[in-house]
KESEMAR-747514 format. One line per field, with one value per residue (C-alpha): x, y, z; residue in one letter. Coordinates in Angstrom, 3 decimals. Layout:
N
c1 X; ...
c2 Y; ...
c3 Z; ...
residuo a; ...
! end
This chain:
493
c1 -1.264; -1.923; -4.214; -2.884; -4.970; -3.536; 0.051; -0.817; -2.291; 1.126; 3.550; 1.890; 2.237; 5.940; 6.016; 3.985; 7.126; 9.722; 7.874; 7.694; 11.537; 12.520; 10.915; 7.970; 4.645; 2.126; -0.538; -0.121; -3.021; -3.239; -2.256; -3.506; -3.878; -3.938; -6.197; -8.311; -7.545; -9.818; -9.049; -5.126; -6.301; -8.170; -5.152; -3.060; -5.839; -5.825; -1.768; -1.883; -4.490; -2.513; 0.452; 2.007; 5.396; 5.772; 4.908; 2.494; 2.894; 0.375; -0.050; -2.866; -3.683; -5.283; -5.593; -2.865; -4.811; -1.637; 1.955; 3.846; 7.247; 9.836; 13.602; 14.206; 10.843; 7.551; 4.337; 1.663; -2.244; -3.670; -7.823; -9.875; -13.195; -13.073; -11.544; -8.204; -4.741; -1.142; 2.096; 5.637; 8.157; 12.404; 13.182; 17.147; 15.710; 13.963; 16.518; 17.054; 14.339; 11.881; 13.380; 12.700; 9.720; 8.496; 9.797; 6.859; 3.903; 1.301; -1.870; -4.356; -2.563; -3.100; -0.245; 0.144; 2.408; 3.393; 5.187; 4.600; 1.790; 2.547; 1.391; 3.391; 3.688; 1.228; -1.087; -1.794; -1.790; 0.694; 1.742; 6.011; 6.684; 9.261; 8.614; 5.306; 4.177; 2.231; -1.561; -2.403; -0.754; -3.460; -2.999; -5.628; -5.786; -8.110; -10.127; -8.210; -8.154; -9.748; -12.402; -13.191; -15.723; -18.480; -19.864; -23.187; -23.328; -19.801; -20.627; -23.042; -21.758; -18.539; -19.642; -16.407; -14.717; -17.661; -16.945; -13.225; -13.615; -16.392; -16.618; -20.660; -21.339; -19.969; -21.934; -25.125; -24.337; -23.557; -26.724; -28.821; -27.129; -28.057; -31.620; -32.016; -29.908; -32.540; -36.045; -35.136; -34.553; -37.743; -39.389; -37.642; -38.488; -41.896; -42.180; -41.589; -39.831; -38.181; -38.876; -37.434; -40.130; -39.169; -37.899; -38.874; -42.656; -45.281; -47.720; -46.616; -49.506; -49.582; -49.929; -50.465; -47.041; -45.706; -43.228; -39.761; -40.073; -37.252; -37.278; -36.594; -34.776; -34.781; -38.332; -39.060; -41.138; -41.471; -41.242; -41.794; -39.253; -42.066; -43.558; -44.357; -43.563; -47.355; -48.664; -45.778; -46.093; -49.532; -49.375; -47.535; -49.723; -52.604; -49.725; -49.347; -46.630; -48.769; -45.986; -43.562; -41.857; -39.180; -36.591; -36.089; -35.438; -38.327; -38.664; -41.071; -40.718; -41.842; -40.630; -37.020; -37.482; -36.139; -37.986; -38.237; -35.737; -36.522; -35.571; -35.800; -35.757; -39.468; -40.258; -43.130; -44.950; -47.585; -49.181; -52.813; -55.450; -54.410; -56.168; -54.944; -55.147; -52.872; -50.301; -50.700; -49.477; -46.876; -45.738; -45.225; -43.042; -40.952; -40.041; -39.702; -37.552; -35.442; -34.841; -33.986; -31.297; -29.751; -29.477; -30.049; -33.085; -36.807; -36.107; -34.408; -33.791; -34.750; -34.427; -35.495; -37.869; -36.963; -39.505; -40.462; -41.308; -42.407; -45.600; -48.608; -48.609; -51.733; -54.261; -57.264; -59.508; -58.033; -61.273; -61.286; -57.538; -58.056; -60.799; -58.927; -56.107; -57.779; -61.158; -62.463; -64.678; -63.832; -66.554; -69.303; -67.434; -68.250; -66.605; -63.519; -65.043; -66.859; -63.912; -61.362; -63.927; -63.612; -60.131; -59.905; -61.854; -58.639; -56.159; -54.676; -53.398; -55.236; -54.394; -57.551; -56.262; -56.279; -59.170; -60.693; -58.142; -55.688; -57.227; -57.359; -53.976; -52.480; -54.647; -53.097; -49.335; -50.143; -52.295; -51.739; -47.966; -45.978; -48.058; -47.326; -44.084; -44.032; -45.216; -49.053; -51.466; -54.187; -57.129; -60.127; -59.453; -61.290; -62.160; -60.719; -57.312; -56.817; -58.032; -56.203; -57.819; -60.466; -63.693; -64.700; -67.985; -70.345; -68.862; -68.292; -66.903; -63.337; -61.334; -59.473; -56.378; -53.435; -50.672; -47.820; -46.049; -43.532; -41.380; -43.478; -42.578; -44.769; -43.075; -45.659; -48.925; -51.218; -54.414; -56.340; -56.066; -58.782; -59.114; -62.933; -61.535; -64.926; -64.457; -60.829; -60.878; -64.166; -61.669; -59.001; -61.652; -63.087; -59.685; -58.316; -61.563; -61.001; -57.350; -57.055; -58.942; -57.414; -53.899; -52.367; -50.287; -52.572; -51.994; -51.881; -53.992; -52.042; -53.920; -52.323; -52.803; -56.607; -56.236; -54.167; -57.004; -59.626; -57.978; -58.794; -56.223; -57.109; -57.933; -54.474; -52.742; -50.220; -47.456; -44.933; -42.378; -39.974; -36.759; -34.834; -37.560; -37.350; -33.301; -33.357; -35.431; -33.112; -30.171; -31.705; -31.382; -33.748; -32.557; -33.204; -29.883; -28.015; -29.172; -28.970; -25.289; -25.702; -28.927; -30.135; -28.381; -28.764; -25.695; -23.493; -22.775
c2 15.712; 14.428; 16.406; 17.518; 14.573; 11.775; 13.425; 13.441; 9.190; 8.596; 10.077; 8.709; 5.052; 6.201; 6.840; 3.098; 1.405; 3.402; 2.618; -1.541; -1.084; 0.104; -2.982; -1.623; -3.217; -0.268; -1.918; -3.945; -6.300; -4.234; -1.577; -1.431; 2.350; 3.105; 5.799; 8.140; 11.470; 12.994; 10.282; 11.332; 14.971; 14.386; 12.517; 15.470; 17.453; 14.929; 14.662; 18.999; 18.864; 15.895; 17.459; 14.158; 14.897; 11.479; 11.110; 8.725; 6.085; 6.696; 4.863; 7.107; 6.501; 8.389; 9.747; 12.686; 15.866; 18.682; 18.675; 21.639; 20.910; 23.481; 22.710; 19.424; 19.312; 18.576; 18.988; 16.467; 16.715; 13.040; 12.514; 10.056; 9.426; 11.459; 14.479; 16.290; 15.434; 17.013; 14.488; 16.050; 14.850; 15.228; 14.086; 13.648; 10.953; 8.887; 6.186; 5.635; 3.847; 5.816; 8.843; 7.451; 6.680; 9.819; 11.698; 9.488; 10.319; 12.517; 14.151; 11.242; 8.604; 6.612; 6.401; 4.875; 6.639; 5.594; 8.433; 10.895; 13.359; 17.227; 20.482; 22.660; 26.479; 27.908; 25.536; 22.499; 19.452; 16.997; 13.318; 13.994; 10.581; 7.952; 5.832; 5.628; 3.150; 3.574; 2.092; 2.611; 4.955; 6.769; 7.033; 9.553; 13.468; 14.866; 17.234; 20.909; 21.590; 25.000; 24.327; 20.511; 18.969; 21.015; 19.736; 18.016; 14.690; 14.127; 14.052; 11.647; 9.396; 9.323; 9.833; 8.772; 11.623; 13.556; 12.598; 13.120; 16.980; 17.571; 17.144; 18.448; 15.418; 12.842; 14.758; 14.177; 10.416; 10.439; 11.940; 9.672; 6.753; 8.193; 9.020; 4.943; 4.225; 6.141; 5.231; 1.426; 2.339; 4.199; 1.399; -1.239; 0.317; 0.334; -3.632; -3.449; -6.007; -5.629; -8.012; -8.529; -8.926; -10.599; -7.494; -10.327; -10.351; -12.205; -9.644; -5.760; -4.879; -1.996; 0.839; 2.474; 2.565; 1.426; -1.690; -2.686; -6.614; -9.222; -12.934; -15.817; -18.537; -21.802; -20.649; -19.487; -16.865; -12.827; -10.987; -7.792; -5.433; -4.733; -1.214; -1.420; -3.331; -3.478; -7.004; -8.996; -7.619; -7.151; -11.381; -11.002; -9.238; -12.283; -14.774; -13.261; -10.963; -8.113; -4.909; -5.627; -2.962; -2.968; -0.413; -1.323; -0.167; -0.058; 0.320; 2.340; 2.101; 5.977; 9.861; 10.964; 14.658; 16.054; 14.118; 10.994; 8.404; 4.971; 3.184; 4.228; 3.864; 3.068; 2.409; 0.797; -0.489; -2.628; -2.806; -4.718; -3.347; 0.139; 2.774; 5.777; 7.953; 5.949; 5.607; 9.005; 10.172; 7.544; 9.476; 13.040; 11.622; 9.151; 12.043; 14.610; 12.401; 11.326; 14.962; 15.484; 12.849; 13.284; 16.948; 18.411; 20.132; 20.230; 23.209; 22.567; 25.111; 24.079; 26.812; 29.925; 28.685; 26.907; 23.901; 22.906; 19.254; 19.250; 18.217; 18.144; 18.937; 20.494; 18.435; 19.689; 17.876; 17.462; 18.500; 22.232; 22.635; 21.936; 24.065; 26.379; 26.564; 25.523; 26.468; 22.902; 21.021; 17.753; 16.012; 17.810; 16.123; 12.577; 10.969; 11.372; 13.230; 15.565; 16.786; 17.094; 19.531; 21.282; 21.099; 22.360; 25.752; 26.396; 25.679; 22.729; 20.198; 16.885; 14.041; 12.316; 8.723; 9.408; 8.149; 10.467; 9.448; 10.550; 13.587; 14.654; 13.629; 16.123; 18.483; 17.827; 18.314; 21.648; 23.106; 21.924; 20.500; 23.242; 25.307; 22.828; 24.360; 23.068; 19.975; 19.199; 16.225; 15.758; 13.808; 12.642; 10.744; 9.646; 5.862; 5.672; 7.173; 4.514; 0.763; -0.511; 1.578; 1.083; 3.439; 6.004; 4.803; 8.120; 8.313; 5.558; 7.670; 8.689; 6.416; 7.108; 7.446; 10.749; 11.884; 13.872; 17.157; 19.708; 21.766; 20.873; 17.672; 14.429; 12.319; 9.758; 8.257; 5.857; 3.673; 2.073; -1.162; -2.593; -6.058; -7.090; -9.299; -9.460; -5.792; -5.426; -8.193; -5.983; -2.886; -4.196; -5.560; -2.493; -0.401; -2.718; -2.179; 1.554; 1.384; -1.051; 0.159; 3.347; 1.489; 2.733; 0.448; -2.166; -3.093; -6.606; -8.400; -10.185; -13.418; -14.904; -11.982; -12.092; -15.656; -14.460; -11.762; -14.269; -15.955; -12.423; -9.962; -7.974; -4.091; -2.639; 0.413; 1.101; 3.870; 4.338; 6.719; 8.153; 7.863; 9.777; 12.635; 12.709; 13.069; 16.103; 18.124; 17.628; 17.984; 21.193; 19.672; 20.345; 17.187; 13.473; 12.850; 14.603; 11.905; 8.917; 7.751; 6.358; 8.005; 6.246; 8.345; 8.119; 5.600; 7.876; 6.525
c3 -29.103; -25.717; -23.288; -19.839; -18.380; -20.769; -19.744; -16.026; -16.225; -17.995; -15.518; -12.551; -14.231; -15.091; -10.940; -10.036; -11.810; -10.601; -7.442; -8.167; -9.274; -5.710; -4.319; -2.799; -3.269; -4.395; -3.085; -0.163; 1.698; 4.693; 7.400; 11.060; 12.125; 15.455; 15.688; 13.198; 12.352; 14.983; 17.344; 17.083; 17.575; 20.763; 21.830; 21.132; 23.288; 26.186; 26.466; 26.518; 28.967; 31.250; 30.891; 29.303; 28.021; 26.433; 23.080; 21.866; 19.408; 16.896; 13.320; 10.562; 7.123; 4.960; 1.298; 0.603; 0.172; 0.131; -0.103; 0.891; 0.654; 2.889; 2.060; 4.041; 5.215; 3.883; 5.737; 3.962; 4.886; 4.784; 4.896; 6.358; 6.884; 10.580; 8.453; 7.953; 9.873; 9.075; 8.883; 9.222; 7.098; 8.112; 4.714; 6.850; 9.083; 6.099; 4.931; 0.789; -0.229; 2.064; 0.765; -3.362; -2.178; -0.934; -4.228; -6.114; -4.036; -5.753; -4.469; -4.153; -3.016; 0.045; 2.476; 6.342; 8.803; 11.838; 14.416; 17.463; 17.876; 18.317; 18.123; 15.987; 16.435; 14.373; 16.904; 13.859; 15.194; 13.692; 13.447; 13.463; 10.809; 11.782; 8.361; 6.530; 3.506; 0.660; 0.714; -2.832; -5.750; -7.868; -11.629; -11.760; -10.620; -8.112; -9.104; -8.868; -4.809; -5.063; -7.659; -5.941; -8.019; -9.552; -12.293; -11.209; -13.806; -13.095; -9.252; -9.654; -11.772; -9.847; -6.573; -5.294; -6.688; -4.826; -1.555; -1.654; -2.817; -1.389; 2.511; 2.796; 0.952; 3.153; 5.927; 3.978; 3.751; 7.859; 8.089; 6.471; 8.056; 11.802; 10.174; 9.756; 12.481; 14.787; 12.823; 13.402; 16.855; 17.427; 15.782; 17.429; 21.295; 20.213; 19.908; 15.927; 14.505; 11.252; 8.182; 4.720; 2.032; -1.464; -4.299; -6.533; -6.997; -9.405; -8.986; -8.523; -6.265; -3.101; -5.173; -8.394; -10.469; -13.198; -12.527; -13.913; -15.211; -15.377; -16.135; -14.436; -16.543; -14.389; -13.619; -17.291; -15.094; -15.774; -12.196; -11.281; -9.009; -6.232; -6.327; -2.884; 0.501; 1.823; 0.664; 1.939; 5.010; 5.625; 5.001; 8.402; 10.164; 8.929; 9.825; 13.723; 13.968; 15.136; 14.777; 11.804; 9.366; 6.334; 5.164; 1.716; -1.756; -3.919; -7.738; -9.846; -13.789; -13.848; -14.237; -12.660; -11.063; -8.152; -6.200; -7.949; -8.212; -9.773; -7.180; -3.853; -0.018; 1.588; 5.273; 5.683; 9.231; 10.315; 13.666; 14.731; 16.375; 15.422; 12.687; 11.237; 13.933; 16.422; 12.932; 12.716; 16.417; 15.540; 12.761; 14.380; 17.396; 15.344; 12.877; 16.074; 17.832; 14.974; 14.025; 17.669; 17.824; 14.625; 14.867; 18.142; 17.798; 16.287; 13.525; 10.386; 7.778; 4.185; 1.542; 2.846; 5.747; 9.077; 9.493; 13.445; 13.392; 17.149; 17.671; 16.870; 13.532; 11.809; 10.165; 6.888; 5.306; 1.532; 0.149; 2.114; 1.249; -2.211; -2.713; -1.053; -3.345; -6.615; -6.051; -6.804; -5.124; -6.017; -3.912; -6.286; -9.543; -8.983; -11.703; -13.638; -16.655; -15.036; -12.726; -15.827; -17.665; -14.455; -14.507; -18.270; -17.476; -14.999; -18.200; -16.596; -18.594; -18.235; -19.360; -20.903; -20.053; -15.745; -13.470; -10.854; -8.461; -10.392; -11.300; -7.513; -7.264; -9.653; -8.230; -4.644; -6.626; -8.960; -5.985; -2.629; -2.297; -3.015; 0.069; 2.439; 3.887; 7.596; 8.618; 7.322; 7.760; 5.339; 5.971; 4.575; 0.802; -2.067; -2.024; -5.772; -4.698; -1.943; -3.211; 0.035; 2.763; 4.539; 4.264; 6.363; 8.523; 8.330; 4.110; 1.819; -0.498; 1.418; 3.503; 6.615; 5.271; 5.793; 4.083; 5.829; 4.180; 4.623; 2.939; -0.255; 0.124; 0.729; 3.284; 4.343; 3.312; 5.818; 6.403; 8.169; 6.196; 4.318; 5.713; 4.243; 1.482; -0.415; -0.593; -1.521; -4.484; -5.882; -5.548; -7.303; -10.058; -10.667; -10.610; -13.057; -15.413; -15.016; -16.085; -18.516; -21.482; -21.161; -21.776; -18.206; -15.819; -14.843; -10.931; -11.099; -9.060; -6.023; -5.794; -2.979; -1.459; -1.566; -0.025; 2.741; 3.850; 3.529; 6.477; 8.260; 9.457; 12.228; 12.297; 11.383; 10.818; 8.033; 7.268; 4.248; 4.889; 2.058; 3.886; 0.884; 1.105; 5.273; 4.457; 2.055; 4.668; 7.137; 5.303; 3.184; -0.513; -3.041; -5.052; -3.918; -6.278; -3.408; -1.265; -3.071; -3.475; -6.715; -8.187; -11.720; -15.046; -18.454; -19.700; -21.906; -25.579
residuo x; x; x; x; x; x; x; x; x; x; x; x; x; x; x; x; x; x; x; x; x; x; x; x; x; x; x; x; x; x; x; x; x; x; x; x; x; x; x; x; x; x; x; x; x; x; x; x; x; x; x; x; x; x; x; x; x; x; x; x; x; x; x; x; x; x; x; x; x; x; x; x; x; x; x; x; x; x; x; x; x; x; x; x; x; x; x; x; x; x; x; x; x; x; x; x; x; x; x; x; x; x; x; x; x; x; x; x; x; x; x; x; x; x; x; x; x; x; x; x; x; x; x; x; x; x; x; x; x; x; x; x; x; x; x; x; x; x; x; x; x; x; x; x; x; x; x; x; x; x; x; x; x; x; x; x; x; x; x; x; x; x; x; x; x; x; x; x; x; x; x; x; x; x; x; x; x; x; x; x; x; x; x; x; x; x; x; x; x; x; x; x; x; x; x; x; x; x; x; x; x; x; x; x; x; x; x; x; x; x; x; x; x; x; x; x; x; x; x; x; x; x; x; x; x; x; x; x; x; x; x; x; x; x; x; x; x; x; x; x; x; x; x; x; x; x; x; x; x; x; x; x; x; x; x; x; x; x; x; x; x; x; x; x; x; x; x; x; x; x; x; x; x; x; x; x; x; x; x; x; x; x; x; x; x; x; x; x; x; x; x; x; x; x; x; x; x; x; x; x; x; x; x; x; x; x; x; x; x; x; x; x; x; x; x; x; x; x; x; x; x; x; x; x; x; x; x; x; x; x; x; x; x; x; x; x; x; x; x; x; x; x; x; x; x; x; x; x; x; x; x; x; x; x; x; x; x; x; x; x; x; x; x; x; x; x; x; x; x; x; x; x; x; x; x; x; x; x; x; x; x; x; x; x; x; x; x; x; x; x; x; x; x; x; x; x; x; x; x; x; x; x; x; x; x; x; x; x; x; x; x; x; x; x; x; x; x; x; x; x; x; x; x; x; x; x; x; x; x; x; x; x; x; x; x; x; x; x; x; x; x; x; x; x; x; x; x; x; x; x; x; x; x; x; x; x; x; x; x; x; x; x; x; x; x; x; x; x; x; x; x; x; x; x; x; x; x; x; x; x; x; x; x; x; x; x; x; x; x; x; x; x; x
! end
């Protein structure tokens, strides 16, 4: 027996040919609208307001949303991307074939309509239709009006179905475009210039992650999908361009969560003569001012609190705030052994394979992370968390480095960049002899890299920004799937 769905596909493909019998191409090239749905409803405000009495030839389109048919008359809502406009239909004043055509349209379908604007008594306004076409006839149902779209692997594997039922979502996607829209302007005033770095990469270097590897045929070559933007561009920096950043997608072979997407959106900046500090002001009025301009104001809410980006934002030494919250001292436990036998006696799980970096950096997640509500700066890093940073001068055992929090989230990470190159090829020797025997990811080592800094970059400054992070706190979702179009799923069988 056929379910209601299989009965549903069949009679719309019943309508497509009754449609193709009358003549009428289903899906035609194109159709030049006139205006937008909120576009026609401003004009409808602007004739009231004028006093026009003339009515305005207008031409919509949109995807048919409702149907309420009235006797003779049928009053159709059409969406676009601006939102929600009402047609009239006189089904009298539609000739045959308009009128055959009309009986076939279904809920989903895209139609074109050209007429005169009004506003009809109960005060909707209304496009009055003189002869309309039909953009595209959908063989499958919307989801049920009232219930839209619910089910949360369904949304995200067909996020188009998402953003027709549910109209938050395609305010979350507007959102993020104006959040990229204004960092590249920020950026941009400041004398930036943006870059595109290779995805393609011998060597993943520029952080500690597991890559994704491909193979190049002509080249007979394995390549890694980078983990990171930094080498590329700090090669810039050597080569001249003294301000340069990249928004770009980056790919980490690691964990999904809800706040962890294999691949994801990074931006990362460059700029000479600058350390952490001057990236760090940086930081605080680019995210102020982008917050500003996409949504009016310095306070978002996310969850329960209301976070106030306006700076300056508050700034602790890592080791106080994890002793503070954990009650470890990591700077007494100086090597990796040592601080997970500290660890154990708090019944942490610890995984005997992780170096002391990583050991303080699951003690910044379990600990520190989930206090850091509004916006936080912490300061002050272990050298073996942060091969590509440069040292602090009164401690060679931290580098002057920050990362940025709120709302538990971290949203950006910076250095002053290690540009001895004696020093960084030792560091990425003596990570990779920490790692490798223990079978983790081994950061490759980035030889051309190396060469690059032995031609000597200048003092610099470095920021990474996660872009999808910065976008749930202003949008208030606890997922980074809700702000990823297409986040990565598990394939169904």
């Amino acid at each position: 027996m056929a379910t209601r769905l299989e009965r549903i596909t069949k009679q719309r493909q019943q309508k497509l040919e009754r449609i193709r019998a009358l003549g009428v191409n289903p899906y035609p090239a194109s159709y030049h609208r006139s205006h937008t749905a909120q576009q026609a409803i401003a004009l409808v405000q602007q004739q009231e307001a004028s006093g026009q009495k003339e009515a305005s030839d207008v031409s919509l389109a949109g995807r048919v949303r409702a149907n309420r048919a009235m006797g003779k008359i049928s009053f159709v809502d059409i969406h676009d991307s601006s939102g929600k406009i009402q047609l009239y239909f006189n089904r009298e004043s539609l000739d045959q074939t308009s009128l055959k055509l009309f009986k076939e349209i279904d809920i989903g379908d895209i139609i074109g309509a050209r007429g005169w604007l009004f506003r009809t008594k109960t005060g909707e306004p209304t496009l009055e239709v003189a002869d309309f076409t039909l953009l595209a006839k959908s063989l499958q149902p919307l989801p049920e009006k009232w219930h839209g779209l619910s089910n949360i692997d369904k949304r995200f594997r067909q996020r188009y179905l998402d953003l027709i039922s549910n109209n938050e979502i395609k305010e979350i996607f507007q959102i993020r475009s104006q959040v990229i829209a204004s960092v590249r302007h920020f950026l941009n005033q400041r004398g930036f210039i943006e870059v595109e770095t290779p995805v393609l990469q011998p060597a993943a270097g520029g952080a500690l992650a597991q890559p994704f590897t491909t193979h190049h045929h002509t080249l007979d070559q394995d390549f890694y999908l980078r983990i990171a933007l930094e080498l590329h561009l700090k090669r810039l920096i050597i080569g001249g361009l003294d301000k340069v950043y990249e928004l770009g997608r980056t790919f980490r072979n690691e964990g999904i969560s809800t706040k962890h997407n294999p691949e994801f959106t990074m931006l990362e900046s460059y700029e000479a003569y600058a350390d952490y500090r001057d990236v760090m002001k940086m930081l605080e009025e680019m995210v102020a001012k982008v917050c500003q301009q996409v949504l009016g104001t310095h306070r978002v809410k996310f969850g329960d609190e209301i976070i106030n980006f306006k700076p300056p934002w508050p700034q602790l030494s890592l080791k106080e705030v994890i002793k503070k919250h954990s009650g470890i001292d990591f700077m007494q436990f100086p090597d990796a052994d040592a601080l997970r036998a500290e660890m154990l006696k708090l019944d942490i799980e610890v995984d005997p394979q992780k170096d002391r970096g990583r050991l303080v950096d699951e003690l910044i997640a379990t600990f520190v992370e989930p206090n850091l509500i509004q916006p936080t700066i912490l300061v002050d890093y272990p050298v073996e968390m942060s091969p590509l940073a440069k040292t602090k001068a009164d401690d060679n055992r931290l580098v002057e480095r920050f990362e940025a929090f709120a709302g538990g989230l971290e949203i950006a990470n910076a250095f002053t960049e290690l540009n001895d190159p004696v020093e960084q090829r030792e560091r990425f020797l003596k990570q990779q002899k920490q790692r490798h025997p223990k079978g983790e990811p081994v950061e490759t080592i980035d030889q051309d890299f190396l060469l690059a800094l032995e031609h000597g970059m200048p003092p610099s400054g470095g920021l990474g920004v996660g872009i999808d992070r910065l976008v749930m706190l202003f949008t208030n979702q606890h997922s980074i799937r809700e702000v990823i179009l297409f986040p990565q799923l598990k394939e169904k069988d």
